[in-house]
C-alpha positions as CSV (number, residue, x, y, z in Angstrom):
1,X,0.0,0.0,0.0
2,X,2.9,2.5,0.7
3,X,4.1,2.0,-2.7
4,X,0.9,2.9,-4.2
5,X,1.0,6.1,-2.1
6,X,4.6,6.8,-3.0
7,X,3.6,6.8,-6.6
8,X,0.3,8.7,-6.4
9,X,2.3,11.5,-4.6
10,X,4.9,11.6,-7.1
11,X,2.4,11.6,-9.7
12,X,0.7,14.4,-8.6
13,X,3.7,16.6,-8.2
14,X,5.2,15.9,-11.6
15,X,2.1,16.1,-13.7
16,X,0.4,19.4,-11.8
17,X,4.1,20.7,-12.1
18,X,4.5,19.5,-15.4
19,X,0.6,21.2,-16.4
20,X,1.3,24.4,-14.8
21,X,4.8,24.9,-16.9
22,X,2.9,24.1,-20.0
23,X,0.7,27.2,-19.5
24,X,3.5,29.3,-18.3
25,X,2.2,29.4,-14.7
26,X,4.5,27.5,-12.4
27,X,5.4,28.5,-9.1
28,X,8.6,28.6,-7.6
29,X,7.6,24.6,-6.3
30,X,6.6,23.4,-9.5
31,X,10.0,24.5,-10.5
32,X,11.9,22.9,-8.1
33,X,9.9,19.7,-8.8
34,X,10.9,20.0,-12.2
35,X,14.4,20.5,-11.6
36,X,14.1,16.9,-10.4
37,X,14.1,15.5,-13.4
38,X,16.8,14.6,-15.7
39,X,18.2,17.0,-18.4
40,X,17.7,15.4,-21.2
41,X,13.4,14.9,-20.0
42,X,12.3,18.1,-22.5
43,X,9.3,19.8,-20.0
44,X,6.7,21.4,-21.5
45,X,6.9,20.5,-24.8
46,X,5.0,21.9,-27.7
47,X,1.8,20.0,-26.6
48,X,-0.2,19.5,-23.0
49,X,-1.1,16.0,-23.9
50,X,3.1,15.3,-24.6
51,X,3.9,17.2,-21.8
52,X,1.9,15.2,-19.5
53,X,3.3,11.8,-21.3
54,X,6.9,12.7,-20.6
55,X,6.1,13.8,-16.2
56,X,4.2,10.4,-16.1
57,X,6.9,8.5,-18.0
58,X,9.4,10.0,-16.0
59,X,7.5,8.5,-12.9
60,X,7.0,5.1,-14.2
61,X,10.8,4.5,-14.8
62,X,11.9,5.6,-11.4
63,X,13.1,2.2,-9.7
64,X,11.7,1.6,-5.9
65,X,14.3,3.0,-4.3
66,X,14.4,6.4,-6.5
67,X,10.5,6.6,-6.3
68,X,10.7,6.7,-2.4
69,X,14.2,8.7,-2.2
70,X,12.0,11.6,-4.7
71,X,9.2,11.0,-2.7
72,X,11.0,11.7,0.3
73,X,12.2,15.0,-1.2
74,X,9.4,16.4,-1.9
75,X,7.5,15.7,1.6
76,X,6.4,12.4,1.9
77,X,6.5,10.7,4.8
């Protein structure tokens, strides 16, 4: 159960962060959210639905021990 949690947290954070860059309205969180993500993971790109693809891809390829170390990051406990 506390990996589903883990991943519905992370989820959340990456995609609302992920939405709010796409229409230029991130706040200073979102952008530290997004920092967690690798270089080479292009967010927004020219398309919400794409944009959304990549911060949930991004999520599902996180092993179990990333997932809860990024999870710990950004608050959860």
């Amino acid at each position: 159960i506390l990996g589903y949690k883990v991943i519905s947290s992370l989820l959340e954070a990456f995609v609302n962060a992920a939405a709010n860059a796409f229409y230029k309205q991130a706040n200073n969180y979102d952008k530290l959210i997004l920092q967690l993500m690798p270089e080479d993971e292009s967010l927004p790109t020219e398309n919400i639905y794409q944009t959304l693809l990549n911060a949930t891809c991004f999520v599902a390829s996180l092993s179990d021990g990333k997932a809860m170390l990024l999870a710990e990051k950004i608050g959860f406990k």
